[in-house]
PAMAR-603411 format. One record per residue (C-alpha): residue number from 1; x, y, z; residue in one letter. Coordinates in steps of 0.1 Angstrom, whole numbers, plus 5000, padded with zeros to 4 digits. Example, Ala and Ser with C-alpha at 12.3 -4.5 7.8 and 13.67 -1.06 7.14 Angstrom:
- 1, 5123, 4955, 5078, A;
- 2, 5137, 4989, 5071, S;
//
This chain:
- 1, 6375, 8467, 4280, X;
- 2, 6397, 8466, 4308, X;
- 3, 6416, 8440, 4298, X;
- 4, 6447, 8438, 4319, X;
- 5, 6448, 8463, 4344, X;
- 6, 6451, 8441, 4372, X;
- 7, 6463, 8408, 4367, X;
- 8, 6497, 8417, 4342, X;
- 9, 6519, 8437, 4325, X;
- 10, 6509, 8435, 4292, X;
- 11, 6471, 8426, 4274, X;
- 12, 6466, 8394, 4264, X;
- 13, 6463, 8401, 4230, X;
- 14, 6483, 8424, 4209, X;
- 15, 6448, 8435, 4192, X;
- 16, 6430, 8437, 4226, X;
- 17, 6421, 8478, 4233, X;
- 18, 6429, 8491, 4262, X;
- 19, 6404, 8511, 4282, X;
- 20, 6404, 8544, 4282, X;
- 21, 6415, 8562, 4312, X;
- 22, 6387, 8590, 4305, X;
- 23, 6357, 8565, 4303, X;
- 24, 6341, 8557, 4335, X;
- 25, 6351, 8530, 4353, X;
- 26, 6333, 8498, 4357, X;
- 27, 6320, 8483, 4388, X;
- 28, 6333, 8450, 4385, X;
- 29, 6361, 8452, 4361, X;
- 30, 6370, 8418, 4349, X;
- 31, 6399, 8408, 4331, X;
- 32, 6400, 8393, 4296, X;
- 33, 6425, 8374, 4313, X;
- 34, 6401, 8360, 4341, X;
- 35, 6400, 8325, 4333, X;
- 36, 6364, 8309, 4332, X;
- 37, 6360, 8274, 4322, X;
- 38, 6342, 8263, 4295, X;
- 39, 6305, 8261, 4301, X;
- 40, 6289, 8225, 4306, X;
- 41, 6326, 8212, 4303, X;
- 42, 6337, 8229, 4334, X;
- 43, 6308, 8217, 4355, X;
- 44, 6310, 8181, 4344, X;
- 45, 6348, 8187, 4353, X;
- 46, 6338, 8195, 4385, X;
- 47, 6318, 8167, 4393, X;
- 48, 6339, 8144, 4383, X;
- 49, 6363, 8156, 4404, X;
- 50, 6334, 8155, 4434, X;
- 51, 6331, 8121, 4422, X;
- 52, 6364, 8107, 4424, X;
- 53, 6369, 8119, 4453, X;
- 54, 6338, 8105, 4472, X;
- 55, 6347, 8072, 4454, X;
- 56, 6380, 8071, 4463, X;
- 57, 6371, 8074, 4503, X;
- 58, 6334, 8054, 4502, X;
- 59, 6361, 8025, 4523, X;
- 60, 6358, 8051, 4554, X;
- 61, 6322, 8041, 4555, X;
- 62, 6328, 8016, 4567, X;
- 63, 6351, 8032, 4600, X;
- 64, 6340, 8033, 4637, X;
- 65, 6349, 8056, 4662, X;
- 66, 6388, 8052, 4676, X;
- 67, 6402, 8049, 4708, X;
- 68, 6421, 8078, 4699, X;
- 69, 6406, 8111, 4705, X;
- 70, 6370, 8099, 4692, X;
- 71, 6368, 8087, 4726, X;
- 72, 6375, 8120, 4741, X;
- 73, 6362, 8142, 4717, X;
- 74, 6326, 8121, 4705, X;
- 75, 6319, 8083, 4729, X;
- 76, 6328, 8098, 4764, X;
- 77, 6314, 8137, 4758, X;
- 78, 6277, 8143, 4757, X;
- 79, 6285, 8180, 4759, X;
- 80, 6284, 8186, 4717, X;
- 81, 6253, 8164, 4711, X;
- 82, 6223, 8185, 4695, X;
- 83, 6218, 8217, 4680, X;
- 84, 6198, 8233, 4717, X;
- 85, 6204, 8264, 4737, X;
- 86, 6231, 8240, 4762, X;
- 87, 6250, 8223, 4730, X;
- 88, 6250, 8258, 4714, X;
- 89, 6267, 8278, 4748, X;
- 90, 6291, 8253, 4754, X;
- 91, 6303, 8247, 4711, X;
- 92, 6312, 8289, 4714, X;
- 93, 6323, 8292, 4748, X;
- 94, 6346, 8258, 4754, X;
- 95, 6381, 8251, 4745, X;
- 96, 6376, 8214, 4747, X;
- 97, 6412, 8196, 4751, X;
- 98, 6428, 8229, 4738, X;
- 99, 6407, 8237, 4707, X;
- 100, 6383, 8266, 4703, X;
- 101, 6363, 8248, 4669, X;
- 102, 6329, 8265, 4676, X;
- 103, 6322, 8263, 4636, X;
- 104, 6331, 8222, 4637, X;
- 105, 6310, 8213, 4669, X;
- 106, 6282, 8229, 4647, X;
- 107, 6286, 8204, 4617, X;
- 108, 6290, 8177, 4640, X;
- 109, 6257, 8189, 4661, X;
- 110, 6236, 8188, 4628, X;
- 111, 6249, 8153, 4621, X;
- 112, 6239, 8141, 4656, X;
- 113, 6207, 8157, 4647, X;
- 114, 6204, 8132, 4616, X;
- 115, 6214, 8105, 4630, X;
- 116, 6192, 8106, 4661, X;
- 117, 6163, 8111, 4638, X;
- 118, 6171, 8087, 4604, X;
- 119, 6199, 8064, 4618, X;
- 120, 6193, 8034, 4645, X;
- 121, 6210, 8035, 4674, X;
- 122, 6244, 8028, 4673, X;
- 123, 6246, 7995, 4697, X;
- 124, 6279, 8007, 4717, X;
- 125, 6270, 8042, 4718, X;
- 126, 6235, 8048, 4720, X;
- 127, 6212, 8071, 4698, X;
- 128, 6231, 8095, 4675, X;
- 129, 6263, 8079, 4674, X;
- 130, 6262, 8056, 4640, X;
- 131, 6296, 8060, 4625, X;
- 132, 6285, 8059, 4592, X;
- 133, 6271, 8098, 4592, X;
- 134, 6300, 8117, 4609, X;
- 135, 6325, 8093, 4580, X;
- 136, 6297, 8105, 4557, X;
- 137, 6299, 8141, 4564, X;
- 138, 6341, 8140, 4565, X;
- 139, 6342, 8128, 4530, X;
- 140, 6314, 8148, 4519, X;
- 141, 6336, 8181, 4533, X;
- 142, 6366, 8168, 4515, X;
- 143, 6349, 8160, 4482, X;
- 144, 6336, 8198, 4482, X;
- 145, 6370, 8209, 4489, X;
- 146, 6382, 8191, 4460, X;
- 147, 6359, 8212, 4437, X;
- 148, 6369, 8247, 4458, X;
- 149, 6407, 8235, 4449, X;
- 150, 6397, 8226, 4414, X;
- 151, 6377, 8263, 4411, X;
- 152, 6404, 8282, 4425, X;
- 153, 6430, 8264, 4405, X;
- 154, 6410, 8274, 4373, X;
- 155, 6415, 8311, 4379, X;
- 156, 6455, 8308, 4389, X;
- 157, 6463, 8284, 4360, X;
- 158, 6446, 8303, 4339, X;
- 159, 6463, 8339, 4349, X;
- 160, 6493, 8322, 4350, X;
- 161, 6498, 8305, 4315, X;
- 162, 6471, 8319, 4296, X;
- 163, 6463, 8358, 4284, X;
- 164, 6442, 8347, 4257, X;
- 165, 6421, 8324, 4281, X;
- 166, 6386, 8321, 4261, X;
- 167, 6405, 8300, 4237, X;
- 168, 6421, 8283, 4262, X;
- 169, 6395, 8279, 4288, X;
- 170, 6393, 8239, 4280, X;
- 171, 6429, 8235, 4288, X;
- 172, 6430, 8258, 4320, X;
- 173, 6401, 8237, 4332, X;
- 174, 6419, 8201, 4326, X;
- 175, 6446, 8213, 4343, X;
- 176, 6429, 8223, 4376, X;
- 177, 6407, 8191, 4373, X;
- 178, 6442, 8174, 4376, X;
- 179, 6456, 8198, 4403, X;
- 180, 6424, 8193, 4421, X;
- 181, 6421, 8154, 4419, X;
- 182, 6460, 8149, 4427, X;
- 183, 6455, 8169, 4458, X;
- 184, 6423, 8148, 4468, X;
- 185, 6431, 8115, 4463, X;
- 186, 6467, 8124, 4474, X;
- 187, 6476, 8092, 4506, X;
- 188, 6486, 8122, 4530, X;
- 189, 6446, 8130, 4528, X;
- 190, 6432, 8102, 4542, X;
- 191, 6443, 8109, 4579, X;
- 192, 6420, 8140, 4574, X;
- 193, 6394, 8120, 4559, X;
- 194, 6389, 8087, 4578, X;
- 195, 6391, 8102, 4611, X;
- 196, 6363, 8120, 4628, X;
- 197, 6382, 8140, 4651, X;
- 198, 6398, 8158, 4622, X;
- 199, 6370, 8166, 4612, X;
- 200, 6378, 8202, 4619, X;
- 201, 6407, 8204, 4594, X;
- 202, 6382, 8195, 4566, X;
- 203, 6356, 8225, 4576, X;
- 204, 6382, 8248, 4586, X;
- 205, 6395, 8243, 4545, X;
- 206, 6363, 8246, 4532, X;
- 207, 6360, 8281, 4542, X;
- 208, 6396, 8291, 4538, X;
- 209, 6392, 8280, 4503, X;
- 210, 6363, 8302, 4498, X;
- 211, 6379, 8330, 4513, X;
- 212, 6403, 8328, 4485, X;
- 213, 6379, 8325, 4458, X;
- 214, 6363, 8355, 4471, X;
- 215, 6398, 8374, 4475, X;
- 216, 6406, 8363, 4439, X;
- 217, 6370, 8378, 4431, X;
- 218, 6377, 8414, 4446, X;
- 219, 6413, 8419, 4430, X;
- 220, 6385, 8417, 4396, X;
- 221, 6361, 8445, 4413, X;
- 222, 6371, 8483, 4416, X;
- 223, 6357, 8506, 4440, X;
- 224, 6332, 8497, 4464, X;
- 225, 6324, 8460, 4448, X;
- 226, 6360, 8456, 4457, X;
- 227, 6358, 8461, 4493, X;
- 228, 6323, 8443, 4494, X;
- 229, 6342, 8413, 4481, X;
- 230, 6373, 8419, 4507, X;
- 231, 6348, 8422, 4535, X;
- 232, 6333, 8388, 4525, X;
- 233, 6371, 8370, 4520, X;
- 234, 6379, 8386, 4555, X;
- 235, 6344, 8374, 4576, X;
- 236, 6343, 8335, 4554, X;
- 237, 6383, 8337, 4571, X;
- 238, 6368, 8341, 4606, X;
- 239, 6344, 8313, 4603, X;
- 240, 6376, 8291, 4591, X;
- 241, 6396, 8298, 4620, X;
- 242, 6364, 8295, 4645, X;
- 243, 6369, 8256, 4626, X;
- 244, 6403, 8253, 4631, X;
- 245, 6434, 8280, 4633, X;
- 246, 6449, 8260, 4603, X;
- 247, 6448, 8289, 4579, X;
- 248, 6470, 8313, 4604, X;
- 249, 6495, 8320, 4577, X;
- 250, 6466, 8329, 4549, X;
- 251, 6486, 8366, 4546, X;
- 252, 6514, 8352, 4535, X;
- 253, 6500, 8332, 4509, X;
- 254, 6481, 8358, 4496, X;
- 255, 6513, 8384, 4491, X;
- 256, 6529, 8354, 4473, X;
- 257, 6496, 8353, 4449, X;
- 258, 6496, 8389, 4444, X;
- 259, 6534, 8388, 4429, X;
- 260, 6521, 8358, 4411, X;
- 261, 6504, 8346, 4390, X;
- 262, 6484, 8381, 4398, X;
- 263, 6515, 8407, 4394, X;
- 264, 6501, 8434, 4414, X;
- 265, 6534, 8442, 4421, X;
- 266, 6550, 8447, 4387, X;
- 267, 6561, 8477, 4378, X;
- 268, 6530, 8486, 4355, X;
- 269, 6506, 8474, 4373, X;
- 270, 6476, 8498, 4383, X;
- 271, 6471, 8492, 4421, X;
- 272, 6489, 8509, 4445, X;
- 273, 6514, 8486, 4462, X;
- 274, 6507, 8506, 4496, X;
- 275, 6467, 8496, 4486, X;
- 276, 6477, 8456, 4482, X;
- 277, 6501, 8452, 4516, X;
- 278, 6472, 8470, 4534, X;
- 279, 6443, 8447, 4520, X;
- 280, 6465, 8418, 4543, X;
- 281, 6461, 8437, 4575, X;
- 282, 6427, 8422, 4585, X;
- 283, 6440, 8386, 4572, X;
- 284, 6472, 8389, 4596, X;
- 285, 6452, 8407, 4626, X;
- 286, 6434, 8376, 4625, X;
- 287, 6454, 8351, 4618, X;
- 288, 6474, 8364, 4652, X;
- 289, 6442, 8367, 4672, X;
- 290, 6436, 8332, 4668, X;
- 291, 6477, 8318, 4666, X;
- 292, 6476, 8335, 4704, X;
- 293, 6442, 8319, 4713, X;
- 294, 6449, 8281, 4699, X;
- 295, 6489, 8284, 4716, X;
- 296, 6474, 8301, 4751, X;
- 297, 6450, 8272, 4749, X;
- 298, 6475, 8247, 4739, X;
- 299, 6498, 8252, 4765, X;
- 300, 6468, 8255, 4796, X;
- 301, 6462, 8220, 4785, X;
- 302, 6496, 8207, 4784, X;
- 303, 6501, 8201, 4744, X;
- 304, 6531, 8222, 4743, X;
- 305, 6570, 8219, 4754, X;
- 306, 6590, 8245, 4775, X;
- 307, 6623, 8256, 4761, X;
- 308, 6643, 8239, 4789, X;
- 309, 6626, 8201, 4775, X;
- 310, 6630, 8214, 4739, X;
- 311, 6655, 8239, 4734, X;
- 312, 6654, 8261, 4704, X;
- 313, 6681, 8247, 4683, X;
- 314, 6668, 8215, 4687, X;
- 315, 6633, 8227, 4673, X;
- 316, 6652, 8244, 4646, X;
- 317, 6661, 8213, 4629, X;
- 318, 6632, 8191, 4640, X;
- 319, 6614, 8223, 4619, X;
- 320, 6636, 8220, 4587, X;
- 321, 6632, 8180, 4590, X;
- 322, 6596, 8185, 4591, X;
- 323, 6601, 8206, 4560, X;
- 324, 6616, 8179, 4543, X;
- 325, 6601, 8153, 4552, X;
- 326, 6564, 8161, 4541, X;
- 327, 6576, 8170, 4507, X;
- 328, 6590, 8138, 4507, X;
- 329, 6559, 8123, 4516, X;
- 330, 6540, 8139, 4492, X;
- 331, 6565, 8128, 4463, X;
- 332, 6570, 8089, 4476, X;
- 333, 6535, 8089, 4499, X;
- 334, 6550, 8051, 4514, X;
- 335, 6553, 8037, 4549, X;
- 336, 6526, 8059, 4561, X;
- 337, 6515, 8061, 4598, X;
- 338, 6489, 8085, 4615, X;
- 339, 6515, 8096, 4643, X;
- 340, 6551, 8100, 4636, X;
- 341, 6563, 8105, 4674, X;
- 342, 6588, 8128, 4684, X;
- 343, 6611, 8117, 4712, X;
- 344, 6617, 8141, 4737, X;
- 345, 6649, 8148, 4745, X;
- 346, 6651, 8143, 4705, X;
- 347, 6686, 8130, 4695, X;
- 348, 6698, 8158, 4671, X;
- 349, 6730, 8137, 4658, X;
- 350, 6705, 8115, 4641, X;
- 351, 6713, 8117, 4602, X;
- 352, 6680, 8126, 4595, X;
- 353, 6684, 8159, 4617, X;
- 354, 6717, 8166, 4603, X;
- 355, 6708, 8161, 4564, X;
- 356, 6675, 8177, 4563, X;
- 357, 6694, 8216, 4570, X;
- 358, 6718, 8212, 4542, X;
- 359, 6682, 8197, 4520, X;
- 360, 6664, 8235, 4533, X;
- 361, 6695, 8256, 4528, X;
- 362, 6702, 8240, 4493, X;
- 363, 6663, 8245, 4483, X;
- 364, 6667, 8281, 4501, X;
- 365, 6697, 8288, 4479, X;
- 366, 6677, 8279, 4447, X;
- 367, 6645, 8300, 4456, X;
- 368, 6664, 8328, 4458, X;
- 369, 6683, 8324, 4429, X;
- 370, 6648, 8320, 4407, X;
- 371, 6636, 8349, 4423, X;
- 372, 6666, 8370, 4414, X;
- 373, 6664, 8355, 4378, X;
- 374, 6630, 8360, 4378, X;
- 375, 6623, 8322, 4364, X;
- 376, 6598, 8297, 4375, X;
- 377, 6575, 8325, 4395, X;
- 378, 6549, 8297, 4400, X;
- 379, 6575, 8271, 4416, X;
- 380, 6586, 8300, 4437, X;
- 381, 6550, 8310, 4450, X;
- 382, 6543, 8267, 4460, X;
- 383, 6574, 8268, 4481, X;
- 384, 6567, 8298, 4502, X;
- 385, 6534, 8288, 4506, X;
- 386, 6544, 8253, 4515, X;
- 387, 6569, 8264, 4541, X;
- 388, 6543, 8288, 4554, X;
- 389, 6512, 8266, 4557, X;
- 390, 6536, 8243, 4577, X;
- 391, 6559, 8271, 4601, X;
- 392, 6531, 8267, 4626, X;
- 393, 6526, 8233, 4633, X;
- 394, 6567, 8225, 4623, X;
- 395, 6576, 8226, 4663, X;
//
């Protein structure tokens, strides 16, 4: 079997043959150290984590439209109503308010759809328009994310801690069911959740979570089932950013998986290194196709500052405060608000501003030093991906 030629540096088990270079080589190529979770367990694990989720947002139900971009965006705009030749040209052809979010407009189309036909007619709003379908729909979105997290959590616990997974496969699959549900119910969620507008952030993931699943699935594959699978990854992360250009820094993310937990950088590792930077040429060309459509966009519509208003150091630290403070957030997730405003000019002898650089250099400092050491890989991975996922929305 080929038991480790991809995802370490060693077989999982000192007994485990490896394949023999003169055999022929196998289509799809899965590791013995490709977690899977156990059966009937990992399913009910799974829905359990659907569950929790839904439950823990059912509240939202409850929600109406806000004066605050619902109005814009859903109440005053007839534009995106239906699934019809006009509602179609204008979803792919409109960058409404500075978004091009073809992929969105569609999902919220079909639920106009649904509700015009199923729903009464909202009393404010008029046919369509109940509430209840579009909250429906966000938590429904999220609740599936939760399970894409919890699936793609399986395969990098399990690479990471594991090399004899199949006797592990019940603990791998707790794990991620933990991961999964901590992320879902997390408080910094429910912004995405129980407002309609952002929508978009909610399809936008679900896509950019299956494109990882499927990248994860074609490291497994050699020869041409591994470039059907890249293809796939690459075309699921064009629908995500035609959602939403959240997943810009995707490349980056996916370097910092390939050193780990799926060491196709180590030294013994069978894939050309050449091979796995090139595989992240079709993730960057389009994550900077989009970055110059959403910021060109942005800025036609007035959603962006000029240096002179904001100068550069000044965006500098309000970046490493940012940095900070949603780390924070996520540790002590108290004294929440939907809109933390930045004052422009912004005071930058505020404490906060000052503190947070020595916070970043002293965490900057430590990353390095673990990745010299070569200790806590996994820790180091989470931060750069952290930091990237952030760098284009920090300012």
């Amino acid at each position: 079997q080929c038991s480790w030629c991809e995802y370490g540096d060693r077989p999982p088990m000192a007994s485990a043959p490896r394949k023999s270079q003169s055999s022929p080589a196998s289509p799809t190529c899965v590791e013995a150290s490709s977690p899977r979770t156990s059966g009937w367990f990992g399913v009910l694990l799974a829905a359990a984590v659907f569950a929790t989720t839904f439950a823990t947002f059912v509240p939202a139900l409850n929600n109406q439209f806000v004066d605050w971009d619902d109005n814009t965006n859903f109440t005053e705009n007839q534009a995106w109503r239906g699934l019809g030749p006009p509602q179609l040209t204008w979803m792919f052809t409109e960058f409404f308010n500075g978004h091009y979010q073809p992929v969105t407009w569609l999902t919220l189309g079909f639920d106009f759809v649904l509700a015009s036909k199923f729903f009464p007619d909202d009393a404010k709003h008029g046919a369509g328009m109940d509430p209840r379908i579009y909250h429906f729909s966000n938590i429904a979105f999220h609740s599936l994310n939760a399970v894409l997290v919890y699936l793609v959590a399986v395969r990098l616990i399990g690479i990471a801690f594991f090399r004899d997974v199949r006797s592990r496969a019940i603990v791998t699959s707790i794990a991620a069911a933990f991961a999964a549900a901590l992320w879902s119910v997390h408080p910094l969620r429910v912004e995405n959740v129980a407002w309609i507008t952002e929508r978009r952030d909610l399809v936008s993931a679900t896509f950019l979570l299956l494109t990882v699943l499927a990248y994860l699935r074609s490291v497994r594959m050699n020869g041409a089932a591994r470039w059907t699978w890249l293809t796939i990854s690459v075309a699921v992360y064009i629908v995500s950013m035609l959602a939403k250009v959240s997943g810009a820094p995707l490349f980056v993310a996916l370097l910092a998986v390939d050193w780990y937990p799926l060491r196709r950088f180590a030294r013994d590792s069978h894939t050309s290194k050449v091979a796995v930077l090139l595989e992240k040429l079709p993730f960057l060309a389009v994550g900077l196709l989009f970055s110059y459509i959403a910021a060109r966009n942005q800025a036609r519509f007035g959603w962006m500052y000029d240096f002179d208003t904001h100068p550069f150091d000044h965006r500098l630290l309000g970046s490493m405060y940012g940095l900070v403070f949603y780390a924070w957030k996520t540790i002590a997730p108290i004294h929440l608000l939907p809109l933390y405003e930045l004052l422009i000019p912004m005071n930058a002898s505020e404490a906060k501003f000052l503190i947070a650089p020595l916070i970043v250099g002293a965490a900057g400092l430590l990353i390095l030093a673990l990745l010299i050491a070569r200790r806590l890989p996994g820790f180091v991975v989470a931060a750069v991906c952290y930091a990237a996922f952030l760098g284009p929305v920090l300012g």
